[in-house]
N, C-alpha and C positions, 0 to 999 in steps of 0.2 A: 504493500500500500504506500502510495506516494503522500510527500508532506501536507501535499494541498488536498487530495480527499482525504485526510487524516484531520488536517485543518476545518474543513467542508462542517465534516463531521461533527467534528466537536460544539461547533458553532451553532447547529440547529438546535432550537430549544427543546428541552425534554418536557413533555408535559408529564405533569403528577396531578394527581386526581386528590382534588381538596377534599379533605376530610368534613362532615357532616356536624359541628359543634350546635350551631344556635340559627335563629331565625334566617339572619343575612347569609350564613352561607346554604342554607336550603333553597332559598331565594336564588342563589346565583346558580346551585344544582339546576334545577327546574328551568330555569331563561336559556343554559347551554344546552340541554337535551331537547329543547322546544327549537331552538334554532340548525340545533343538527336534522331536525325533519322538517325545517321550514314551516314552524308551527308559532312564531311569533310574528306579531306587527306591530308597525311602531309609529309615535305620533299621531295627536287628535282624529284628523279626517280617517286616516285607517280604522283607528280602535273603534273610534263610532260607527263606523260600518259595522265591523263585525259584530260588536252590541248588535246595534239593531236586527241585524241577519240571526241573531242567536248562535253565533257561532265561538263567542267569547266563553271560556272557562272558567278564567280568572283574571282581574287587571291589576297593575302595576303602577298608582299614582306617585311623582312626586312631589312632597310636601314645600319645596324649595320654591313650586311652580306659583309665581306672582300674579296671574290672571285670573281672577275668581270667576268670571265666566266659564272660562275652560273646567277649570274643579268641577261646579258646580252641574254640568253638562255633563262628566264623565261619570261623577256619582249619582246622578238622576238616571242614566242610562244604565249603570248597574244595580241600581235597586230596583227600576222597573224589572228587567230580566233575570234579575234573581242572582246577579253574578258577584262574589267574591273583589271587595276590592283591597288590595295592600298598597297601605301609604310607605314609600321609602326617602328617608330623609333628604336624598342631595339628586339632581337633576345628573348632573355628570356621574353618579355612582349608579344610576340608574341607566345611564348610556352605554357606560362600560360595560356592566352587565349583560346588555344588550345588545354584545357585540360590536357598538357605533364606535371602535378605535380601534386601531391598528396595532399589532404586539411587537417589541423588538425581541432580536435574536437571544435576550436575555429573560424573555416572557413577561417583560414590564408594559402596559398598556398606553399607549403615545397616542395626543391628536384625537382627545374625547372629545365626541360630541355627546351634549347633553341631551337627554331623552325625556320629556315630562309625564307621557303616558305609553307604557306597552302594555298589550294582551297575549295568552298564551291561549290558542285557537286550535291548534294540531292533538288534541289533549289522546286520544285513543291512540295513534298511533306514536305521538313520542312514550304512551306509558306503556308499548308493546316492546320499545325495545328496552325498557329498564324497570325491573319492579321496583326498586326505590325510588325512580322518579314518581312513581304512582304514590308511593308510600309520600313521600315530601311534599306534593302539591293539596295531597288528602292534608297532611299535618297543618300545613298554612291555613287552607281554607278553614279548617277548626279552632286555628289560632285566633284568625279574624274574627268568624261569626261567633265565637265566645264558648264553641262545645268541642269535647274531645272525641275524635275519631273511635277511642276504644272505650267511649263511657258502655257502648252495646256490649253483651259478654261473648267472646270469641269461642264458636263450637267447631267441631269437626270431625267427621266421620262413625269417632270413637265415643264421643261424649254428648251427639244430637241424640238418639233413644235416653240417656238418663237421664239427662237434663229436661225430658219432657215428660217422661213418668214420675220426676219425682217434685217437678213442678207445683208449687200453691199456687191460687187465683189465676192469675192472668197470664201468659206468656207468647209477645209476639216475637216469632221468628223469619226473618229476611233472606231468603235464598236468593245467591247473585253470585255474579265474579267478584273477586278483588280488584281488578282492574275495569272500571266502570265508568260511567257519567258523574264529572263533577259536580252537576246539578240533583243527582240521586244520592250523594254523598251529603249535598248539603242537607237535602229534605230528614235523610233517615240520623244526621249526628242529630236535628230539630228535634226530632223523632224520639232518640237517644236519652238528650238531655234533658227533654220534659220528663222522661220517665223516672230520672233517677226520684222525683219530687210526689211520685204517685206511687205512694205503698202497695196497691195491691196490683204491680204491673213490674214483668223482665221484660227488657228487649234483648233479641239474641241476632248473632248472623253466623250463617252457615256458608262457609265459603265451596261452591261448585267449581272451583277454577281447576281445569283441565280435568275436569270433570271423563272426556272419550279418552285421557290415556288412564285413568284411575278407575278400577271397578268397585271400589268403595264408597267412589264418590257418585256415581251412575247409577248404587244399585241404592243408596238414598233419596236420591231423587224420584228416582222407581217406585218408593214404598210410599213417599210422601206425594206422587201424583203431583209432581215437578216438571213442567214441560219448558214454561215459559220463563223467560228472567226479565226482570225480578218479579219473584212472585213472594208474598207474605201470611205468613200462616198466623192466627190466632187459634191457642191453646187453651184452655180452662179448667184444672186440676187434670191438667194429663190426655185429655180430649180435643183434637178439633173442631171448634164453631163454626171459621169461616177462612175465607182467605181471599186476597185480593192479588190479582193479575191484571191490567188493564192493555194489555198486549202493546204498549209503547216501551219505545227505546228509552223514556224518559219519563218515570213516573210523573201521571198526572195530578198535580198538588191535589188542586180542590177535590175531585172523588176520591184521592185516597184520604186526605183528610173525612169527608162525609162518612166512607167506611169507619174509621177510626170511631167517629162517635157513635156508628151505632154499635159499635163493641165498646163504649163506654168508657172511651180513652178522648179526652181532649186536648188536642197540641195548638200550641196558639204560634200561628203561619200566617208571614203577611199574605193580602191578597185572599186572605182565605176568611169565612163567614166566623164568627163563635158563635158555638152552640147554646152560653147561658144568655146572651142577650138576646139569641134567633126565639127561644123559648118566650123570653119579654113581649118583642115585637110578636109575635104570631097573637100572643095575650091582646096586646095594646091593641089589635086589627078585629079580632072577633068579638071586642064588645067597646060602647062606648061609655060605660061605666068604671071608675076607679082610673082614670088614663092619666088624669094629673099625678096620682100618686106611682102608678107607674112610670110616667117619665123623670117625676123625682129619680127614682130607684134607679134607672138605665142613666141619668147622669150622673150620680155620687157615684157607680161602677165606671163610667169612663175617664172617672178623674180620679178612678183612685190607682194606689201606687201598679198595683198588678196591670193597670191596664191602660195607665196614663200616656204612656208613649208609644202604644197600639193605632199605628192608622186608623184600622177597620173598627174600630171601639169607640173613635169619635165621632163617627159617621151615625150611629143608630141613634142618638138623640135629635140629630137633625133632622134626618128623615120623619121621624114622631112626631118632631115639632111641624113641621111640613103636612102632616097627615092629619095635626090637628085642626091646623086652618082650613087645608083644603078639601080634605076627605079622601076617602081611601082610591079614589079616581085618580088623586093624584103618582101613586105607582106605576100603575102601566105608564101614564103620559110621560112621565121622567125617563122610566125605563126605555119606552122607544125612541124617546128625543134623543137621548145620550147615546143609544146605538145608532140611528140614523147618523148623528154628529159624528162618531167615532169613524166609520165607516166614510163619509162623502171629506173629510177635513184633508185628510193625507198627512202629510208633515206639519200643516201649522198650527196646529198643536203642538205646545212642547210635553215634552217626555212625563215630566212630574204633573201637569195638568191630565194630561193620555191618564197618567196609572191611578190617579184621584177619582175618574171619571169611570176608571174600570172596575174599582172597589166598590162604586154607589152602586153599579150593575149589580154588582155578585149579589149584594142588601136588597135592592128594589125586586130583583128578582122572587125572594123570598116571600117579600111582602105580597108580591102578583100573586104567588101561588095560595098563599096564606087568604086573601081574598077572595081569588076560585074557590077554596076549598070550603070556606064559609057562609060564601053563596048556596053552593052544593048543598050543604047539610042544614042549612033554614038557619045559620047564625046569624047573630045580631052583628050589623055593618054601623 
């Protein structure tokens, strides 16, 4: 070997594979495995595309970013779509990350350009080539939305029969991959974390992952009439009640929430109805006696601490109030106006009015049906 590819040699940088300590370097894991499959994008006009397309996973704000428009825009389009967002301190740490500089032969990073927003969009197939990227984008987005990935109890092959036979009261269990949709990860830690608060309810997951080369894992699925993923089993001292399957790739909040309550589990999801004020309003609609004192009742619950910063839990005294004036007429009207609106407006609506105008649906709806149903049976309107 001559001096100079000896030289050559030496010169090309060695990569070593950063060890996994704390937040920032999971962060940095996750944006280079997302950009080895082309699975990140970068900068406002991208990221909001992909938001709105729903093809966003998780976003990447930085806090450094001096335009409150922009902020404001990027966190109204991840909380309409349900998406995960991580603030990271410095614009340029944030670019870096992102690839936006150049490495020298020493593997020091030169010539950052700052980044104020990316998303990681490629999410299935960068977490096909690495289980820990899966594992690390799961851990973030739990860090964020405030629940831990393993508050559910982790079962497996050997331990799903006892764990169901020797079961008290309640026990939902989750059959899925480990490598999944980040928006099914969000709903089920939701899931998770309301449960630890609810004495007479386990949630569990049963990981099916590679399920056709494992016969143990095939042949549970068999017993449990497992076709579809993810499908969710409700147990009851060791019995099956029900179970929910909704043949999407991407559980459907609101019906599986609705299941949820009628197996007597309430998780409180944006975007989604609660069950103790629906009980209220359904009250407040079939008669018009006592509705002062129930609208008392449905605002001291929307102002109190459990429900105070609940979107959807401010909405049902307006509505009331709105029904007292106008009369129970006034649902359908609302109700169609706001989906006609929704539908003929396109973009000029912005985001956080859109997902305001989507939550009074989900309520108004209730109240429609609450109406018919009242009409129906000779109730008092």
């Amino acid at each position: 070997m001559s001096d100079i590819d000896a030289a050559e040699e030496i010169d090309q940088p060695i990569e070593v594979e950063e060890a996994v300590t704390d937040l920032n370097s999971a962060i940095r894991r996750v944006l280079k495995n997302a950009i080895a499959v082309d699975g990140l994008v970068r900068g406002l006009h991208e990221t909001a595309k992909a938001l709105e397309a729903g093809r966003a996973n998780v976003c990447f704000l930085a806090s450094s970013c001096n335009e409150d428009n922009y902020k404001k825009l990027i966190q109204a389009l991840c909380l309409e779509q349900n998406v995960p967002l991580i603030e990271v301190p410095d614009n340029k740490q944030l670019g870096e990350w992102a690839g936006l500089c150049k490495i020298d032969k020493d593997g020091n990073p030169r010539k950052v350009v700052g980044a104020s927003v990316v998303a990681v969009t490629n999410y299935e197939r960068a977490s096909s080539m690495s289980t820990l990227y899966t594992t690390l984008l799961l851990a973030i987005i739990g860090l964020v939305l405030g629940f831990d990935i393993n508050s559910a109890l982790s079962l497996d092959e050997t331990t799903l029969d006892k764990v169901i036979s020797n079961a008290k009261n309640k026990l939902l269990i989750r059959f899925d991959k480990t490598s999944t949709r980040g928006e099914n990860e969000v709903l089920f830690g939701n899931v998770a974390k309301t449960a630890r608060d609810i004495d007479d309810i386990l949630v569990a997951f049963m990981s099916i992952e590679g399920f056709d080369k494992e016969p143990e894992k095939a042949e549970a699925m068999k017993k449990y009439g497992v076709e579809e993923l993810p499908t969710f089993i409700m147990f009851v001292d060791g019995k099956e009640v029900s179970r929910y399957n909704d043949g999407e790739e991407v559980t459907h909040k609101t019906k599986f929430n609705k299941w949820l309550i009628k197996q007597g589990v309430e998780i409180l999801m944006e975007g989604t109805a609660i069950s103790s004020f629906d009980k209220l309003l359904i009250k407040f609609i079939s008669t018009t006696e006592g509705r002062d004192e129930l609208l008392e009742t449905v605002k001291e619950m929307a102002s109190s601490d459990k429900y105070k910063d609940n979107r959807m839990a401010q909405i049902y005294p307006k509505i009331m109030d709105k029904i007292s004036s106008k009369g129970v007429e006034y649902c359908d009207k609302e109700f169609n106006r706001l989906k006609a609106l929704l539908a003929s407006s396109g973009d000029s609506i912005n985001s956080s009015k859109r997902r305001e105008m989507k939550d009074k649906i989900v309520i108004l709806e209730i109240c429609k049906d609450s109406v018919t149903a009242s009409s129906s049976t000779g109730g008092e309107l």
